[in-house]
C-alpha positions as CSV (number, residue, x, y, z in Angstrom):
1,X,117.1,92.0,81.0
2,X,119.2,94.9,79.6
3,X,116.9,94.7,76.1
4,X,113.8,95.8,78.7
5,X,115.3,99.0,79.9
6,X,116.7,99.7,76.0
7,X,113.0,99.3,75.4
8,X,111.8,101.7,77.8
9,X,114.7,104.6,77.1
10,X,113.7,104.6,73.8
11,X,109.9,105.2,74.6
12,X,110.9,107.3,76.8
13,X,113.3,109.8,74.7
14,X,110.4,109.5,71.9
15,X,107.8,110.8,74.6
16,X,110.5,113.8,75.7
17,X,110.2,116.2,73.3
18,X,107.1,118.5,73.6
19,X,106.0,118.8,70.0
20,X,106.3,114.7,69.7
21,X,104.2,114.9,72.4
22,X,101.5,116.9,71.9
23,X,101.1,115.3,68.4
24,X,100.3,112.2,70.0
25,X,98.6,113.7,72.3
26,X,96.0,115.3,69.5
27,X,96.5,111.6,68.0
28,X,95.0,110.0,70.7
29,X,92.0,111.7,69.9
30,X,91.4,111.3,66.6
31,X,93.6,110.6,63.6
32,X,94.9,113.8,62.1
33,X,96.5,115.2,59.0
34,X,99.3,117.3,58.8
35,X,97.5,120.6,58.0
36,X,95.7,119.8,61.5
37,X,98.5,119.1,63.3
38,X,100.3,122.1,61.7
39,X,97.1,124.2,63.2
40,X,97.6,122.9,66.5
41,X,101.0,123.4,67.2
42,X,101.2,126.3,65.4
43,X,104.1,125.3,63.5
44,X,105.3,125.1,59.9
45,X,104.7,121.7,57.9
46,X,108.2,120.7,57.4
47,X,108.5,120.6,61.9
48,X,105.5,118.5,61.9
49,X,106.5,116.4,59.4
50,X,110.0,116.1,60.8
51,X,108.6,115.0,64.7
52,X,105.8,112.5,62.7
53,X,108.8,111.1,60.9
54,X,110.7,110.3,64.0
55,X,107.1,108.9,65.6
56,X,106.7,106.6,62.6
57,X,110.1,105.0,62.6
58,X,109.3,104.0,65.9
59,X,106.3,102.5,65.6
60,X,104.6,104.9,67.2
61,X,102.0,106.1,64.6
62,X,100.8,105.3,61.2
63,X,99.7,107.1,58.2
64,X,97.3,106.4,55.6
65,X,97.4,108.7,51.8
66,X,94.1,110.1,51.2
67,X,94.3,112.0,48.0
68,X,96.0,115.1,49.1
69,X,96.2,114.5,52.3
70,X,98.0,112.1,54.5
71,X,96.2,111.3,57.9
72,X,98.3,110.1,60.9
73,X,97.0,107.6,63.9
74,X,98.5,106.3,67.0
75,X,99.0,102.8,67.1
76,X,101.3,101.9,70.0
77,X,99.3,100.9,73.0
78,X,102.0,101.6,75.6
79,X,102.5,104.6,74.4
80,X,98.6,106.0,74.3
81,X,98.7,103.9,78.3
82,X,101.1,106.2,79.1
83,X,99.8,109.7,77.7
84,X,96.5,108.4,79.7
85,X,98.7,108.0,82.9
86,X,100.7,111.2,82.4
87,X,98.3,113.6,80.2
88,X,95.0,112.0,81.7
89,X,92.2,111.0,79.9
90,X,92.0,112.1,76.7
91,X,89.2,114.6,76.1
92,X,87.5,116.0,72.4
93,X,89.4,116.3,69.6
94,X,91.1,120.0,69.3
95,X,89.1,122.1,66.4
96,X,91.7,124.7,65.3
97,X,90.4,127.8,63.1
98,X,93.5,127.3,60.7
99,X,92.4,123.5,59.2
100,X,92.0,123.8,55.3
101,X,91.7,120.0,55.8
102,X,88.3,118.3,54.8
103,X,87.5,117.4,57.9
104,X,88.0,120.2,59.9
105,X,86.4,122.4,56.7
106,X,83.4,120.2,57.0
107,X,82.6,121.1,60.5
């Protein structure tokens, strides 16, 4: 019983801290590279890398080497059910002006 709520407290701290959660947030969208992400916060690469470390040890996200560029996605289902309980739905993906990344370049 006790391994359920060790479970939960560590969701739970993981979803605590606002930057963590915003970059899921923006994951649950779309996957994202770190020059995106780094847009959308609004915060230097080393921070973003830094909070998507902490998200990939837990399980929380993936990432995927594309040249250059290193793409993130959110792969934990309980955590994406519970950005849709808290956050609601999850909306477009967030097109920031600062993206060098091909994919925001490309649009």
């Amino acid at each position: 019983m006790t391994d359920k709520y060790e479970q939960a407290s560590e969701v739970f701290q993981l979803l605590s801290h606002p930057a963590r959660l915003q970059i899921l947030d923006e994951l649950r969208r779309d996957p994202a590279c770190v020059c995106h992400l780094e847009a959308v916060l609004n915060k230097p690469q080393a921070y973003v890398s830094q909070q998507l470390r902490v998200l990939r040890e837990a399980g929380a996200v993936s990432d995927r080497r594309d040249g250059l560029f290193v793409t993130y996605r959110l792969v934990d289902g309980q955590v994406e059910q519970l950005l849709e309980e808290v956050l609601g739905p999850a909306g477009s993906r967030t097109e920031p002006v600062a993206c060098p990344c091909p994919r925001c370049d490309a649009e």
